[in-house]
C-alpha positions in Angstrom: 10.0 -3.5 8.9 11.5 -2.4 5.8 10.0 0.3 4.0 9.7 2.3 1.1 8.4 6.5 0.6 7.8 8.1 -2.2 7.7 11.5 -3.4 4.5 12.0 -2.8 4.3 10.7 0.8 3.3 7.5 0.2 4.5 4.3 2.2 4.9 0.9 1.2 6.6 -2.1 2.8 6.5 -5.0 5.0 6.4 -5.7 8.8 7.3 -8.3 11.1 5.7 -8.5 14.5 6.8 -11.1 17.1 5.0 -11.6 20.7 6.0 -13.6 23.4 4.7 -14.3 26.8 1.5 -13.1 27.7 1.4 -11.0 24.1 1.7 -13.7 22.2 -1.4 -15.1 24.3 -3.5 -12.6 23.9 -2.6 -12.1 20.4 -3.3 -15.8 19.5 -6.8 -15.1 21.2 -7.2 -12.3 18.9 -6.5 -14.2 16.0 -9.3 -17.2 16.9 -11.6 -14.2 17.4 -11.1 -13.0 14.1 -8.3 -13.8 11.0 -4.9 -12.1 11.6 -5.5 -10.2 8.5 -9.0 -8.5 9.5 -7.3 -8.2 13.0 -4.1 -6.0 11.2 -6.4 -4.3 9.3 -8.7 -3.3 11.9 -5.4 -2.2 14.4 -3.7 0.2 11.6 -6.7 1.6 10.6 -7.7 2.8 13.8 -4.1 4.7 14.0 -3.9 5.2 9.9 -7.4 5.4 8.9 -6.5 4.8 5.1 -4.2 1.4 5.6 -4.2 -1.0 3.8 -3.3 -4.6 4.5 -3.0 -7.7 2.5 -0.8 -10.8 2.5 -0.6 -11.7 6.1 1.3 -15.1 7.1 1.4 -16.3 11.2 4.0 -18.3 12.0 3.2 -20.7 14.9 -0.2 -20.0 15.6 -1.2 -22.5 18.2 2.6 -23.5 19.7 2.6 -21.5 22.9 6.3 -22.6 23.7 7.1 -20.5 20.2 7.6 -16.9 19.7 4.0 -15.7 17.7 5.0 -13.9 14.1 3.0 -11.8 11.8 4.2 -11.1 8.3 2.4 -8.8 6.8 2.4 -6.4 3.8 0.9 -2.5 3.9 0.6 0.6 2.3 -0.1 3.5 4.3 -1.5 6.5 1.3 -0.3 10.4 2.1 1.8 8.8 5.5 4.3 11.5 5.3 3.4 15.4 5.0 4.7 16.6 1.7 5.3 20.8 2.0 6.8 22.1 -1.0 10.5 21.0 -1.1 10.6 19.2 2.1 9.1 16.0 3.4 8.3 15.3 7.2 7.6 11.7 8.4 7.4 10.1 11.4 9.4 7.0 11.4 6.8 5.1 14.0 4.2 4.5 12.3 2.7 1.4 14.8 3.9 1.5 18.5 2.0 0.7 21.6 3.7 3.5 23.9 3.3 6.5 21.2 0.5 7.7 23.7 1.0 8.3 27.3 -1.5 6.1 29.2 -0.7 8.1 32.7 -3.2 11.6 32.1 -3.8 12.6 35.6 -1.3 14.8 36.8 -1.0 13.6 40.3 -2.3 9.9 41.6 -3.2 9.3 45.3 -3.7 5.3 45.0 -0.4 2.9 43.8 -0.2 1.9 40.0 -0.4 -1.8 40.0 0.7 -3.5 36.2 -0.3 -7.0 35.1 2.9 -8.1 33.5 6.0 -7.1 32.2 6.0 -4.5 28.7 8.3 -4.5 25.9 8.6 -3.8 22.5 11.0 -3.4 19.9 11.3 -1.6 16.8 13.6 -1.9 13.9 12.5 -0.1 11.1 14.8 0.5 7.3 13.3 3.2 5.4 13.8 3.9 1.6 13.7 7.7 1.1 12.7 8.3 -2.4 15.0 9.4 -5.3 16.1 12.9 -5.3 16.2 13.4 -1.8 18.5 13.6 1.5 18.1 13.9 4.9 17.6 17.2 6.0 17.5 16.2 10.3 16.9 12.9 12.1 15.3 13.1 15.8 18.2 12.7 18.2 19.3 9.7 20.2 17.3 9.4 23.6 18.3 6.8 26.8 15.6 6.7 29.6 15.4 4.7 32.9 13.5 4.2 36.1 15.0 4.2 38.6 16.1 1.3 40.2 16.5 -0.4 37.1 12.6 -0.8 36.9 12.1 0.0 33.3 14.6 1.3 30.1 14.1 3.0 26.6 16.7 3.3 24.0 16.0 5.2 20.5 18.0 6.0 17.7 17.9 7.0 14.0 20.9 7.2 11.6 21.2 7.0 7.9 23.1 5.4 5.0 23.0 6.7 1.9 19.2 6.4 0.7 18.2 4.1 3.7 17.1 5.4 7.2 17.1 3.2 10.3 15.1 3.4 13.5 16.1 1.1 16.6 13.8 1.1 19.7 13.9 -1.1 22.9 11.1 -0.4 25.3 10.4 -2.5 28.7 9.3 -1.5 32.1 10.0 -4.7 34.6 8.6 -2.8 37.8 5.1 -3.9 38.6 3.9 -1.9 41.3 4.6 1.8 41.9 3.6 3.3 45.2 1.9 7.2 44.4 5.1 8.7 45.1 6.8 6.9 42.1 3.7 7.8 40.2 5.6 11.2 38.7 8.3 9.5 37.6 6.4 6.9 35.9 4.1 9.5 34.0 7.5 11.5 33.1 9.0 8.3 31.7 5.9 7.7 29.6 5.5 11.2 28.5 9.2 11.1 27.3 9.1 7.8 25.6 5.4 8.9 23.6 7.2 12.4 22.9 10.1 10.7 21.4 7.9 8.4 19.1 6.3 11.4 17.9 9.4 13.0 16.5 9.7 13.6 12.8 12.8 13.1 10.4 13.0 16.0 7.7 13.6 15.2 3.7 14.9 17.7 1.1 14.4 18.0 -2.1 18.4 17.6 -3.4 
């Protein structure tokens, strides 16, 4: 996605989203059950009540043997928190991990999941005039073990542009209860770290 924010908290831009595999297949069914435009709209506006969606392409609709893509265009109104000379915003604004699924503390029965998750993220983010960065959320690695699942994040700047890079993907399918701690911990990190805020200044 590349974004713009203005002063006033505001954010404008565009998004990509590419599925594959079994997303792309339950996204083309969403799609036939409604238009990929009222399906956008409906998804941010459960997250970011005040969205608003227009524009929205779809490349390779029915082609299962291509990757499903979304262009779209949104605004999101009052995104960022404004607080006198300093702006917060959190630079995930969509993500399907920014919750932890896992509530219950402890988990007698084995988690069992139907396929394979990932998702990526690469976000550029205009900061508006008059501005810097006042702190980015720091760089975070996280595996299972056993190589069953991975998240990466990071956030830099250039200048007026800020960047966000996230890979997330879990491979392992079933996790006996004694693996079920480390799978909630992993979760709770990632949704923590998708939470995090970078900090603007007024210059």
């Amino acid at each position: 996605g590349i974004f713009q924010l203005d002063e006033e908290g505001n954010l404008n831009g565009k998004i990509q989203v590419a599925d594959e595999g079994y997303d792309a297949m339950t996204r083309r069914t969403d799609y036939r059950e409604k238009t990929a435009s009222a399906f956008w709209k409906t998804t941010l506006q459960k997250i970011h009540p005040d969205a608003l969606v227009d524009s929205v392409t779809v490349e390779n609709p029915e082609n299962p043997d291509q990757p499903l893509r979304a262009h779209l265009n949104c605004s999101i109104p009052a995104y960022a928190q404004v607080s006198g000379d300093f702006i917060y915003i959190n630079p995930v604004f969509y993500s399907s991990y920014n919750t932890n699924p896992f509530k219950l503390e402890h988990r007698i029965f084995p988690v069992d999941i139907p396929f394979p998750l990932k998702e990526r993220i690469v976000l550029d983010l205009r900061i508006p005039p008059g501005y810097k960065v006042e702190s980015l959320p720091e760089p975070a690695r996280l595996s299972l073990p056993n190589n069953g699942g991975r998240f990466q994040y990071m956030v830099k700047h250039d200048g007026d542009k800020v960047s966000l890079n996230s890979t997330f993907n879990v491979s392992q399918l079933h996790f006996e209860s004694d693996e079920y701690d480390v799978l909630r911990s992993f979760f709770g990190m990632v949704a923590e770290k998708m939470g995090e805020q970078i900090v603007l200044k007024k210059i």
